[in-house]
N, C-alpha and C positions, 0 to 999 in steps of 0.2 A: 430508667433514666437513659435516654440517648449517650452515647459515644462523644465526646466533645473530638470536635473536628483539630486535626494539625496546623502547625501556623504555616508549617511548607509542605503544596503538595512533594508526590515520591517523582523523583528524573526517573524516567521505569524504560524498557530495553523491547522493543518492540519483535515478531520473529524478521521481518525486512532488514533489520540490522540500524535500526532507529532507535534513537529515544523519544519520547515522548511525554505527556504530561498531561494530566484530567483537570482545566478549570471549568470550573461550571457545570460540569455536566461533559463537557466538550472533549474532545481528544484534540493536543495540538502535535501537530509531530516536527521536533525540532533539527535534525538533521543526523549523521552517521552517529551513531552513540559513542559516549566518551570521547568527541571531539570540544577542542574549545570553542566552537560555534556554537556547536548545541546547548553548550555549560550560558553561555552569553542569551543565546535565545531562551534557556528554561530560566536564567536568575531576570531577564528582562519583562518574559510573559507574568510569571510569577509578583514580581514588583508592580505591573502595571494590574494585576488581578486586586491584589490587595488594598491599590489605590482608590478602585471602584469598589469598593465594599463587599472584595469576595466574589463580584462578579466573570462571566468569561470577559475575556477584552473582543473589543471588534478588530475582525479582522478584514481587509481591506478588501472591496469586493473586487477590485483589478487584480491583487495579487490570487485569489482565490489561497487555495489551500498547496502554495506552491513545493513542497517536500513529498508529498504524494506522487510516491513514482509507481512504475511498470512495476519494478523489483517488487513495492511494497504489495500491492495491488494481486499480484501470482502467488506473495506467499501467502495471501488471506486466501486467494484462492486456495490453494493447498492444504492448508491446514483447516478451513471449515466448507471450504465449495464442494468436493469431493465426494463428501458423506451422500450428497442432494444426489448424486449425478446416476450413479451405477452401483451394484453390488458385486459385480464381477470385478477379478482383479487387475486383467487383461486389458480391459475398457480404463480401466482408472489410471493405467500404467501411459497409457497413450494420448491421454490427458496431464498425466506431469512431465512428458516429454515434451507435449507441443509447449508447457506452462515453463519448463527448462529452456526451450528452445526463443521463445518470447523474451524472456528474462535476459539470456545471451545476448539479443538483437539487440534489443530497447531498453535494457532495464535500467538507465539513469533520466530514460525520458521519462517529464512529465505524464501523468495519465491524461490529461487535458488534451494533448497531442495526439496520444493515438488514436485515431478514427479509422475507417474501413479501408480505405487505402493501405494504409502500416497491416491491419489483418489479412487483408488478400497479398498482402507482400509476403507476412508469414505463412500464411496456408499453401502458396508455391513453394517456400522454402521447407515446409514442413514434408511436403509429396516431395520431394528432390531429394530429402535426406532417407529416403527410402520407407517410409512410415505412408500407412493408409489416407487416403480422405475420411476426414469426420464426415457424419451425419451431417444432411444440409447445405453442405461444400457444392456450388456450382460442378457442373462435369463437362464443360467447355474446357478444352487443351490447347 
């Protein structure tokens, strides 16, 4: 016999320092955890889930998925991209520095925003701060 489902999903605590919330299937991420925005945005998505029959709610295709920052974005890097990358520990180290270093610059901007511009901003700031060029890094000075 199946699990019978809750009547409210869990407000859960993302590593980026979000909360968040599973309808549907969906991750919504509602903003700094244990903020009252967040409290307002998970009793809101939740209410409107419910109203559709359990369904996720739509969400606005202007607004896209606007809580998805930098921040959040490096620490998924971090804690699952890493594994894929290198086995050395050296190589991995130089990678959460640049992913530290990213986070410092930008990390309230939107992901949406950063495009190749904002990286070749950081990959000059990165060789400035005395750290190597990655693999792949242009070598025009």
């Amino acid at each position: 016999m199946p699990r019978p489902k809750k009547a409210m999903p869990d407000y859960r605590y993302h590593v980026s320092g979000q909360a968040f919330v599973t309808l549907g299937g969906k991750d919504f991420y509602l903003g700094n955890h244990g903020s009252p925005e967040s409290h307002a945005k998970y009793l809101s998505l939740v209410g409107e889930s419910q109203a559709n029959g359990l369904k996720a709610p739509e969400v606005d295709p202007q607004q896209g998925n606007k809580s998805l920052t930098v921040t959040g974005l490096m620490a998924d890097f971090i804690a699952n991209g890493l594994k894929r990358i290198s086995t050395a520990e050296n190589h991995r180290q130089t990678f959460r520095n640049l992913a530290t270093l990213v986070t410092d610059e930008y990390g309230d901007e939107p992901v949406e925003h950063f495009g190749p511009r904002k990286l070749e901003e950081v990959r000059d700031l990165f060789v400035a701060s005395g750290n190597r060029r990655l693999m792949g890094a242009s070598k025009s000075a």
